[in-house]
C-alpha positions as CSV (number, residue, x, y, z in Angstrom):
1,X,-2.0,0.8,15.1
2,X,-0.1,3.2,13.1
3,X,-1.9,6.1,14.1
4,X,-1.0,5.6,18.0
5,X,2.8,5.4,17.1
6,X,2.4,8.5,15.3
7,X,3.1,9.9,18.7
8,X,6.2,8.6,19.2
9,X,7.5,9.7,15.8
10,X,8.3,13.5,14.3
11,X,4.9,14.7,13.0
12,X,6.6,15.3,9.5
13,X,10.3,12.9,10.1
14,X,12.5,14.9,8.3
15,X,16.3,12.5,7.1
16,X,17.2,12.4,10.5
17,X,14.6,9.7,11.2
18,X,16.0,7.1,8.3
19,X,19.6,7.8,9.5
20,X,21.0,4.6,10.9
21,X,22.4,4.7,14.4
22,X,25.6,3.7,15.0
23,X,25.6,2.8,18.3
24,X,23.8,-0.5,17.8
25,X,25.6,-1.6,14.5
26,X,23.0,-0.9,12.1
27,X,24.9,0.5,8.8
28,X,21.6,1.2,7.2
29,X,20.9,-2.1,5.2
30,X,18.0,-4.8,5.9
31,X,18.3,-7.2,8.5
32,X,20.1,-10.5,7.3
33,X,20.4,-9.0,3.6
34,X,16.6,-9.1,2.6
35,X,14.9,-5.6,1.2
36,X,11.9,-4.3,2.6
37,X,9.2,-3.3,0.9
38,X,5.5,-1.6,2.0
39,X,2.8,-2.7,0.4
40,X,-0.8,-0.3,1.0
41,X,-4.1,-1.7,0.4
42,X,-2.8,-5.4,1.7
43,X,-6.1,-6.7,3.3
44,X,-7.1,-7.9,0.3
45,X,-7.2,-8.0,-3.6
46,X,-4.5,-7.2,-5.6
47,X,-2.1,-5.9,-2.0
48,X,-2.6,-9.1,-0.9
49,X,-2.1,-10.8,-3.8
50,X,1.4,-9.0,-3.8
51,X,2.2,-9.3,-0.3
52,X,2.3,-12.7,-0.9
53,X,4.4,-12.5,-3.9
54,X,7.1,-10.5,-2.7
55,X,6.8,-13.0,0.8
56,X,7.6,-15.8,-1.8
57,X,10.6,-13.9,-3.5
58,X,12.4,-13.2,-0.2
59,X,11.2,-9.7,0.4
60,X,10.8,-8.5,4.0
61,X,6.7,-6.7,3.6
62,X,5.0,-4.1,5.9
63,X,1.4,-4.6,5.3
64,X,-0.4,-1.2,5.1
65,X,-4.3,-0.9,5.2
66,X,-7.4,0.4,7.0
67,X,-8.2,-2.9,8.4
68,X,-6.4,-4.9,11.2
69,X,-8.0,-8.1,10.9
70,X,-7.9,-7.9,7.4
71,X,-3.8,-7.5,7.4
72,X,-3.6,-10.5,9.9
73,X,-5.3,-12.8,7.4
74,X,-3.2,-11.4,4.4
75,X,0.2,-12.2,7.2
76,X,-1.3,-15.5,8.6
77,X,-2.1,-17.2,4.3
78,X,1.4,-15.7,3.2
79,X,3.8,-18.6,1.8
80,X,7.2,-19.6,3.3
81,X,9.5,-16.2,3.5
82,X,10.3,-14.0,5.6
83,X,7.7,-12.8,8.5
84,X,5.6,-9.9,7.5
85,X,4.7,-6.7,9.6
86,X,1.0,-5.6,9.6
87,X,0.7,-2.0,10.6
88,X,-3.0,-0.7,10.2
89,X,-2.8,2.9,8.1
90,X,-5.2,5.1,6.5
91,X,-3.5,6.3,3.7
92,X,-5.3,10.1,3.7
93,X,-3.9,10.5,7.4
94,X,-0.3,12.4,6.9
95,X,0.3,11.4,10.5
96,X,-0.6,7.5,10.6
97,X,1.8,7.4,7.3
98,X,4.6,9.1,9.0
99,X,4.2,6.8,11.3
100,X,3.8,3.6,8.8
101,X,7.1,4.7,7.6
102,X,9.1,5.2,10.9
103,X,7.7,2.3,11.9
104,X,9.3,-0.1,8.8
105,X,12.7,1.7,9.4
106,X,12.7,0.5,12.9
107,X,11.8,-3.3,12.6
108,X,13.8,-3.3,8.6
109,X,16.3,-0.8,8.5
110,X,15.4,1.0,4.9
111,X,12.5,1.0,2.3
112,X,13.8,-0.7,-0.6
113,X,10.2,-1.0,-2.4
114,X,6.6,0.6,-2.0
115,X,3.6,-0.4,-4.1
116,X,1.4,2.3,-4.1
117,X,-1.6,0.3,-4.5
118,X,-4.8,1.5,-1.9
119,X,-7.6,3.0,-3.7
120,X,-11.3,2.7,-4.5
121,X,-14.0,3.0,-6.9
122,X,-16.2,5.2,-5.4
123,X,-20.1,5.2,-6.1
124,X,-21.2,4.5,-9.6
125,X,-23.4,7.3,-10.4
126,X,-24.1,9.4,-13.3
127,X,-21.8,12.5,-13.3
128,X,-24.4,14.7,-12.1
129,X,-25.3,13.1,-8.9
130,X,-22.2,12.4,-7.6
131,X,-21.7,14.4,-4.1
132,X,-18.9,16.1,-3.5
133,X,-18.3,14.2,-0.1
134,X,-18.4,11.0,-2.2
135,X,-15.9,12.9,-4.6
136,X,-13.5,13.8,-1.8
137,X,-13.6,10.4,-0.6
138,X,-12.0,8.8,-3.7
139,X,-9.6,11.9,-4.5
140,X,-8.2,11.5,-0.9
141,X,-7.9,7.9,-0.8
142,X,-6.6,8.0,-4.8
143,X,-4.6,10.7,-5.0
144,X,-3.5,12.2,-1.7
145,X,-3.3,9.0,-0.3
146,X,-0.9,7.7,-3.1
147,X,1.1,10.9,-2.7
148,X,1.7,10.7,0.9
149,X,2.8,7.3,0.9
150,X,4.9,8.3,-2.4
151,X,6.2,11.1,0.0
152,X,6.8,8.8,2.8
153,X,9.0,6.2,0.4
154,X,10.9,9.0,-1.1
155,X,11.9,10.7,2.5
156,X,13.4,7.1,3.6
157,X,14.6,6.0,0.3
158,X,16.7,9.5,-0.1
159,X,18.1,9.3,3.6
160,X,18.8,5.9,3.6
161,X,22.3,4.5,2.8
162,X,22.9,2.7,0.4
163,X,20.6,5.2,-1.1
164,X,17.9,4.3,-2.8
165,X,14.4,1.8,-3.6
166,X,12.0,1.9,-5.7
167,X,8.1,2.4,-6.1
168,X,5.1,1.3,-8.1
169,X,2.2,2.9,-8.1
170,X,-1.0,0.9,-9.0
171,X,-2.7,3.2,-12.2
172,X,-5.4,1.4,-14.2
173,X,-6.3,0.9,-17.8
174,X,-8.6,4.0,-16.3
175,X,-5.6,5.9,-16.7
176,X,-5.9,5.8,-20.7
177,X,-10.1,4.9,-21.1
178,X,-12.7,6.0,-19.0
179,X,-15.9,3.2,-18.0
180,X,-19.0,5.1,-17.7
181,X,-20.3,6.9,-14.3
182,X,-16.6,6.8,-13.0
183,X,-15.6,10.7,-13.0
184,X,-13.7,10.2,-9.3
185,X,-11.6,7.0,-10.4
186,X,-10.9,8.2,-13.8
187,X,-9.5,11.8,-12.9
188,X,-8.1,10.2,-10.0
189,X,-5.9,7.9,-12.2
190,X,-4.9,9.9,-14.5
191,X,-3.5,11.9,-12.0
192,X,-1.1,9.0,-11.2
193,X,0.6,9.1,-13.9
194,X,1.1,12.8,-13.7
195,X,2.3,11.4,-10.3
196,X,4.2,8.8,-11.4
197,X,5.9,10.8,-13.9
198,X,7.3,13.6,-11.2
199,X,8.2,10.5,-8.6
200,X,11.0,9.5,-11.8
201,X,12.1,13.0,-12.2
202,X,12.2,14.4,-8.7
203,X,13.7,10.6,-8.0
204,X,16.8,10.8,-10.4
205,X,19.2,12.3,-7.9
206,X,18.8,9.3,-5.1
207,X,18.5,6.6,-7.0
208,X,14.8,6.4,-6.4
209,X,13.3,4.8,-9.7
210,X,9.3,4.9,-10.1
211,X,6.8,2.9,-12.2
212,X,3.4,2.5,-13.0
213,X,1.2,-0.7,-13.8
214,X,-1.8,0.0,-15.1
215,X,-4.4,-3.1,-14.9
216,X,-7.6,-3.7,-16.1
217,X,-10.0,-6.2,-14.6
218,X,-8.1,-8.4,-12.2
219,X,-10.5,-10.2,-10.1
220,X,-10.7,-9.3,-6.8
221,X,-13.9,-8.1,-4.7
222,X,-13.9,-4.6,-5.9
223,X,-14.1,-6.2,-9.4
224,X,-17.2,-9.2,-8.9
225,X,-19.8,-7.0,-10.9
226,X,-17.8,-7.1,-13.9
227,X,-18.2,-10.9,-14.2
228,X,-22.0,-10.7,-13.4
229,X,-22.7,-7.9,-16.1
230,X,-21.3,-4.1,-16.1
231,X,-22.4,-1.0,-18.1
232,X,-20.6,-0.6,-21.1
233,X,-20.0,2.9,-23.2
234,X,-22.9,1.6,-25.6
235,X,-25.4,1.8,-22.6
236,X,-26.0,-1.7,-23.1
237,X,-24.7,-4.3,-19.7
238,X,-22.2,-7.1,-20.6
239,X,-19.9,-9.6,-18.0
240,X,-16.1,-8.6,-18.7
241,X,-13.0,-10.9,-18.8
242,X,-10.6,-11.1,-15.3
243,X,-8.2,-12.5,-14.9
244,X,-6.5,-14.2,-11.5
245,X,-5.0,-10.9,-9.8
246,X,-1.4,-13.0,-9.7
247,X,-0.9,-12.4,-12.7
248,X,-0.6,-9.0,-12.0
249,X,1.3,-9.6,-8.3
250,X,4.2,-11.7,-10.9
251,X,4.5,-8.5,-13.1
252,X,5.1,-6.6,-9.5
253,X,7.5,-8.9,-8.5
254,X,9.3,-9.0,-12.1
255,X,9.5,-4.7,-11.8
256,X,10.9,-4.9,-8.5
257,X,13.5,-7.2,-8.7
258,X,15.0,-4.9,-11.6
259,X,18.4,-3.3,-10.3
260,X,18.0,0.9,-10.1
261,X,19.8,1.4,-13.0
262,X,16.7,0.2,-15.3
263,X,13.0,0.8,-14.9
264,X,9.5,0.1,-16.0
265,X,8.3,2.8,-16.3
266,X,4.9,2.0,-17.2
267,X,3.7,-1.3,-17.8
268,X,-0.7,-2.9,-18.4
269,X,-1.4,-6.4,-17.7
270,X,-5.2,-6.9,-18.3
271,X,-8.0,-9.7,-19.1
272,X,-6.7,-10.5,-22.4
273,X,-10.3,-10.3,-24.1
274,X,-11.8,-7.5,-21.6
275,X,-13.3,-4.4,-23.9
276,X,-10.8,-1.7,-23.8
277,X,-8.3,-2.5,-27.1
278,X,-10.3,-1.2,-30.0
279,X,-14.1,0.0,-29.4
280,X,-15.4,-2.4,-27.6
């Protein structure tokens, strides 16, 4: 598990812990040629809809997520590519991602790619009874979680020669247009792109490009209620449009395979006929 290797590695690895050593050949580049990229929230949904994308295309993938047995599904159902790495990580732990990161420099060499993607919804509950522990919960997973991986990425990606990757952070159509009884998730995303935002600028220097994809209403199990009936702005409950979360692991796969020198920097892929263009 991440977290027990976090004693083997610097409690905050500064560049020193990306540089590549000499002694055993390594010149800083992926094993046989094929980037590496670190994908969070890959038990399931949309991260493992991904993993398996980027598997597909060639891309060498450290799985990231809370759950172990989770990961080994998503690495056991990935298609022909290279093998993938599961390395069990809570995301609001600054040690266990230090440790996800040190970890994908020793078995790849360099972080070429990171979507940012774990998150969660939180309980949906009017504004005034949400609790502040519930709060918490979705602001560390959301936000802080997204920045320390961010963090983590940009460290390697900075120190790393050639110098250099990429990330995506998963935003939402939440991002733009709140759904009722959703403070934590909607102030959470919108913070993203704030994040998102200071990843490009910060990133300029190193090579480091960053992007944002925001989607709305790909099915995967955080999603099943909107297909059975979900409260709308009107007050009244209506099913929603999804769509297969693929489609939104192909417009991954298309920003990531970009060269450095050109960026999306924010892209939406939704349900084509889900209520969000227009009112309604």
């Amino acid at each position: 598990m991440a977290q027990a290797q976090a004693q083997q590695t610097p409690a905050v690895p500064g560049p020193e812990a990306y540089e590549a050593d000499e002694a055993d050949g390594s010149d800083g580049t992926a094993p046989g040629g094929a980037p590496g990229a670190v994908v969070t929230g890959a038990g399931s949904g949309i991260g493992r809809a991904v993993a398996h994308a980027l598997t597909a295309g060639g891309w060498r993938v450290a799985l990231a997520g809370r759950r172990a047995a989770a990961l080994s599904e998503t690495a056991a159902t990935a298609p022909p590519g290279p093998p993938s790495l599961a390395l069990p990580t809570d995301v609001t732990r600054p040690a266990e991602v230090n440790a996800l990161f040190a970890a994908v420099h020793a078995h790849f060499g360099r972080v070429d790619l990171l979507f940012n993607n774990a998150g969660t919804f939180g309980p949906a509950v009017p504004l005034d009874e949400l609790s502040a522990d519930d709060w918490r919960t979705v602001v560390d997973t959301n936000l802080t979680g997204a920045f320390l991986c961010a963090q983590g990425a940009f460290r390697a990606m900075k120190a790393q020669d050639p110098q250099g990757g990429r990330i995506i952070n998963n935003g939402s159509v939440s991002a733009h247009t709140p759904r009722p009884h959703s403070v934590a998730y909607t102030a959470t995303k919108h913070a993203m792109t704030g994040l998102t935002k200071s990843l490009s600028l910060d990133g300029r220097p190193y090579r480091i490009a960053c992007g944002q994809l925001d989607i709305g209403n790909a099915a995967t199990e955080m999603t099943g209620r909107m297909q059975s009936g979900i409260l709308q702005a009107d007050g009244t409950v209506a099913p929603e449009p999804v769509m297969d979360a693929a489609d939104v692991a192909r417009t991954v796969v298309h920003m990531a395979a970009l060269p450095l020198e050109a960026n999306v920097q924010f892209a939406t892929v939704m349900a084509t006929n889900m209520p969000y263009i227009g009112r309604g």
